[in-house]
Every structure is written in C-alpha cells, then in structure tokens.
DSSP file (Angstrom, degrees, kcal/mol; ACC not computed):
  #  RESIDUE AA STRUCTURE BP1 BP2  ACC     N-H-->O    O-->H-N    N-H-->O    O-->H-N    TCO  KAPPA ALPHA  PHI   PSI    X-CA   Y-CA   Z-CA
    1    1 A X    >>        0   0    0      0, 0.0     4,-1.5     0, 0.0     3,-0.5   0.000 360.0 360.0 360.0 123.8    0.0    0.0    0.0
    2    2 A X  H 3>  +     0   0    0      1,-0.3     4,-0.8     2,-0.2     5,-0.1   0.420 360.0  53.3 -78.2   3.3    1.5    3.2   -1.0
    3    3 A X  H 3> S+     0   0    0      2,-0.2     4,-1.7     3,-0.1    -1,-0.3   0.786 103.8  52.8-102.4 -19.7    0.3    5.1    1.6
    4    4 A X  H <> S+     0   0    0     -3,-0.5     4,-1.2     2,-0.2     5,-0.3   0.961 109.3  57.3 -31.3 -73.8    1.7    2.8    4.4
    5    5 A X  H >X S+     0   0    0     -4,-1.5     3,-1.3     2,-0.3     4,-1.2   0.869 112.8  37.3 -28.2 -64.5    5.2    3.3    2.3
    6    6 A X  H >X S+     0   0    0     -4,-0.8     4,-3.3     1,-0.3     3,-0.7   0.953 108.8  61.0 -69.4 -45.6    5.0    7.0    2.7
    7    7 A X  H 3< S+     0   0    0     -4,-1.7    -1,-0.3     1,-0.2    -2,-0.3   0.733 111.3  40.9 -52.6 -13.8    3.7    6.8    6.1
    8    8 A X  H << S+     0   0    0     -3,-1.3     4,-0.3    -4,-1.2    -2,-0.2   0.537 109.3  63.4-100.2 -13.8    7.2    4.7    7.2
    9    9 A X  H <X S+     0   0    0     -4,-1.2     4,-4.9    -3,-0.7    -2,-0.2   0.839 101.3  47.9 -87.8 -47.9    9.1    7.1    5.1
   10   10 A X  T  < S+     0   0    0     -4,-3.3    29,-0.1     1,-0.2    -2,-0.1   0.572 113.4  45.6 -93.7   3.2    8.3   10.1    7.1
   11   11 A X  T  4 S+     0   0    0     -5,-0.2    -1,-0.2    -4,-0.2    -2,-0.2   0.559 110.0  47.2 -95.5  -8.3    8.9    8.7   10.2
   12   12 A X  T >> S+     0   0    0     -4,-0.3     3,-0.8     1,-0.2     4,-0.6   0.858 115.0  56.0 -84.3 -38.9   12.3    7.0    9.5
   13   13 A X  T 3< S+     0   0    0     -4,-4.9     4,-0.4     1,-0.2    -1,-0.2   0.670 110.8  45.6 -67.6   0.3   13.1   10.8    7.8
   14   14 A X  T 3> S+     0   0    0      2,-0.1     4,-1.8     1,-0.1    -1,-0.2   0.505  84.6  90.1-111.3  -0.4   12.2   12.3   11.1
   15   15 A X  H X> S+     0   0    0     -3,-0.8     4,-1.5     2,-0.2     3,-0.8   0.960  88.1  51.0 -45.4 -58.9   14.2    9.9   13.3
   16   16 A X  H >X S+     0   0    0     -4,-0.6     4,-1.8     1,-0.3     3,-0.8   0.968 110.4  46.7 -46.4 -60.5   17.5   12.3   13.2
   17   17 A X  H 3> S+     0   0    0     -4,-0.4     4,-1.4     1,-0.2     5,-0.5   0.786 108.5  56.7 -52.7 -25.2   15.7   15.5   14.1
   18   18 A X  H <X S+     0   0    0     -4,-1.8     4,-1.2    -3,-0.8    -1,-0.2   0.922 106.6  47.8 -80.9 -41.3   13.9   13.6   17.0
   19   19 A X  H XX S+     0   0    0     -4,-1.5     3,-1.9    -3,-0.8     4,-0.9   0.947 119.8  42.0 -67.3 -86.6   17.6   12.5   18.5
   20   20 A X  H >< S+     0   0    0     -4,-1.8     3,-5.2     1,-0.3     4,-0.5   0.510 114.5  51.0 -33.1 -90.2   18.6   16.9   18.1
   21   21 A X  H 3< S+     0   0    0     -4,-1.4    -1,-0.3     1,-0.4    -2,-0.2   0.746 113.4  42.1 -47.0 -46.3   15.2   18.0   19.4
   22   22 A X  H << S+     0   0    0     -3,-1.9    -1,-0.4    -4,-1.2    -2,-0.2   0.768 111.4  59.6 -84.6  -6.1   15.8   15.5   22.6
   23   23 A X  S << S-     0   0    0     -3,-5.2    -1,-0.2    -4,-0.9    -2,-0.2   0.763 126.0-111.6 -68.1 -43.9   19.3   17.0   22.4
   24   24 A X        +     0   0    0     -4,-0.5     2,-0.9     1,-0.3    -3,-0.2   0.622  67.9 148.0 105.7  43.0   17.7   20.3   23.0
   25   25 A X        -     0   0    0     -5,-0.2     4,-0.4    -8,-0.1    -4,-0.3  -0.896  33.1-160.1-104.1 100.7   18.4   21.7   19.5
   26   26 A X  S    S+     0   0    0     -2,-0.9    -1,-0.1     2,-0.2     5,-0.0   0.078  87.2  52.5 -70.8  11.2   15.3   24.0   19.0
   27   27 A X  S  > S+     0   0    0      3,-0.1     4,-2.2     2,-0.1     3,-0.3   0.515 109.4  48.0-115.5 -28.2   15.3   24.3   15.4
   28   28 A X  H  > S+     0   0    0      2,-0.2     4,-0.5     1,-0.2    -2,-0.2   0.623 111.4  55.6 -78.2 -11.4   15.5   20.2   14.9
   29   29 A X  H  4 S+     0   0    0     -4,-0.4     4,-0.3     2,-0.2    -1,-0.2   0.554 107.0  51.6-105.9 -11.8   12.3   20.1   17.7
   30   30 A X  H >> S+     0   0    0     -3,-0.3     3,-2.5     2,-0.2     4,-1.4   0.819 108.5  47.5 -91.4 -50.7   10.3   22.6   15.2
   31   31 A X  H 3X S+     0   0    0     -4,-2.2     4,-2.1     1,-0.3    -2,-0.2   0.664 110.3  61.5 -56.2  -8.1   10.9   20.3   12.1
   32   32 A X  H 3< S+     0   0    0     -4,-0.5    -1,-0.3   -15,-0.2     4,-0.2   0.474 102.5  41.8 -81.2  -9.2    9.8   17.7   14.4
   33   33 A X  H <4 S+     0   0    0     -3,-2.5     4,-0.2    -4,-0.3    -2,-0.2   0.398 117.8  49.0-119.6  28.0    6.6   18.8   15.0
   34   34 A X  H >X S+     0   0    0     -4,-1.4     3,-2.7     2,-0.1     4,-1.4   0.830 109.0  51.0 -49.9 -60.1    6.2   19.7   11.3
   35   35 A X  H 3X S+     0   0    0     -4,-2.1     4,-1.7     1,-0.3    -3,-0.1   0.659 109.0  53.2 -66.1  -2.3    7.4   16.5   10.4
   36   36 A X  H 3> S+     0   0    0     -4,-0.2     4,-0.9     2,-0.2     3,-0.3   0.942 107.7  51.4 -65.7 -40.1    4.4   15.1   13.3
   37   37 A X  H <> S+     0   0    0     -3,-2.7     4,-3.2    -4,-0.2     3,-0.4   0.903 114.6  44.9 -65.7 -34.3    1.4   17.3   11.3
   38   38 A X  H  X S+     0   0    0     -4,-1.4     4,-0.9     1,-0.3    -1,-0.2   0.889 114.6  47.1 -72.1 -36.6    2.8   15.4    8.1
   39   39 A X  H  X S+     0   0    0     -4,-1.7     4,-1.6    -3,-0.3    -1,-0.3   0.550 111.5  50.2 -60.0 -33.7    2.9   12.1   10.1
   40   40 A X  H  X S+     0   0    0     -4,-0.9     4,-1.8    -3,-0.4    -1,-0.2   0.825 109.7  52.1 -97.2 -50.0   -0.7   12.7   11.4
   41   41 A X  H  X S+     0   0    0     -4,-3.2     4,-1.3     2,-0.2    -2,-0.3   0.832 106.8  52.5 -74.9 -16.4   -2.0   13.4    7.9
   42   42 A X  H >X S+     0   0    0     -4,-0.9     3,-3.4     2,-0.3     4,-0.6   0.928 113.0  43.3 -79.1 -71.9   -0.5   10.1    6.4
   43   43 A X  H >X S+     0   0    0     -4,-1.6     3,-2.4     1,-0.4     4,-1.2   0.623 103.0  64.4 -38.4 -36.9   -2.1    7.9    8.9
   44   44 A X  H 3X S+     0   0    0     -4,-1.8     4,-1.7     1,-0.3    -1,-0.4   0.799 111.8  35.5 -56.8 -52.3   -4.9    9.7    8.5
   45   45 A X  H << S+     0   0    0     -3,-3.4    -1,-0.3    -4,-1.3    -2,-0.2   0.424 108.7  58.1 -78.1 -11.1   -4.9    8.3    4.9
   46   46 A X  H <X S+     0   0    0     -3,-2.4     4,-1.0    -4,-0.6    -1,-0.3   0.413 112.5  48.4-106.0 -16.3   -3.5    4.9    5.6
   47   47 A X  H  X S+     0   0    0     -4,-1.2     4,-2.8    -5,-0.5    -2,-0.2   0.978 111.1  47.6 -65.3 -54.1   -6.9    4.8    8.0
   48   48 A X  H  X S+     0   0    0     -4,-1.7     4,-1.7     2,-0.2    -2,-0.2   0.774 117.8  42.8 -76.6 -23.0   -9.3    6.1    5.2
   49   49 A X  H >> S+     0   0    0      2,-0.2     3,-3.4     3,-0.1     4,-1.2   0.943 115.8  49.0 -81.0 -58.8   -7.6    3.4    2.7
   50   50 A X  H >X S+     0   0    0     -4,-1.0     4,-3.1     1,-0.3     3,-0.8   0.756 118.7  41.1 -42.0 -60.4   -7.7    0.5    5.5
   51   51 A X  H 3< S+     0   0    0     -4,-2.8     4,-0.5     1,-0.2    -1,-0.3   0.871 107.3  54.1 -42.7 -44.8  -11.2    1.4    6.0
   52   52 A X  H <X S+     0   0    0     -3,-3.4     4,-1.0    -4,-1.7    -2,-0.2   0.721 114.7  50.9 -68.8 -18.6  -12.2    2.0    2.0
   53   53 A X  H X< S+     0   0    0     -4,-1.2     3,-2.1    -3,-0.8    -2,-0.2   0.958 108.4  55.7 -85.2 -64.4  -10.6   -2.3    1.8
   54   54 A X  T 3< S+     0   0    0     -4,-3.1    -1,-0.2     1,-0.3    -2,-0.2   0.415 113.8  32.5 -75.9  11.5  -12.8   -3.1    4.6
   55   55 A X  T 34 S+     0   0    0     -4,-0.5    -1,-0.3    -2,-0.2    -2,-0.2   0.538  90.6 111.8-123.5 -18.1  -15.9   -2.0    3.1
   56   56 A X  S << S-     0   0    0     -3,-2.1    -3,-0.0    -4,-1.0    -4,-0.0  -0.253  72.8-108.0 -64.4 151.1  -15.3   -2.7   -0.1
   57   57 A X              0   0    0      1,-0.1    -1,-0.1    -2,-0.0    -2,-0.1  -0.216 360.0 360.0 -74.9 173.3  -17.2   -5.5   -1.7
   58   58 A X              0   0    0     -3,-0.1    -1,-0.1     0, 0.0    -2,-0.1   0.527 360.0 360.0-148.0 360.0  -15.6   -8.5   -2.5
C-alpha cells in the first residue's frame, strides 16, 4: 500500500531531528513537530484506505 510506504518514510526521515530535538536543538524540535502534522496526515490516509478495503465489496 502506497500510503503505508510513505507513512514509514516520514517517520524513519524524522528519526534524526527527534535525537537533536531531545538533544535540545530547537530548530531540529520545530521540524519535528512539522514532520508530526505530516505524520498525522499520512495515517490519517493509511486509516481512510484500511477502512475503504474493509468495506469494499468482495
């Protein structure tokens, strides 16, 4: 599922900034909670497909 894919992609790219941020590097702790809003909306989308399989007929 290509929204699973992307959803794993933008949490392994946000992995570094999460180490700085917990470092206490304030510019690496705002691009982590961009990279959350981005995070939020992919699940959000890997939900609506998961849902759209289970209802589909089969």
């Amino acid at each position: 599922m290509e929204e699973y894919k992307k959803l794993r992609e933008l949490v392994e790219a946000a992995a570094d900034d999460v180490d700085k941020a917990i470092g206490g590097n304030k510019a690496a702790g705002t691009r982590v909670r961009k990279a959350m809003q981005d995070i939020k909306a992919a699940a959000q989308e890997v939900r609506k497909k998961i849902l759209e399989a289970r209802s589909a007929p089969q």
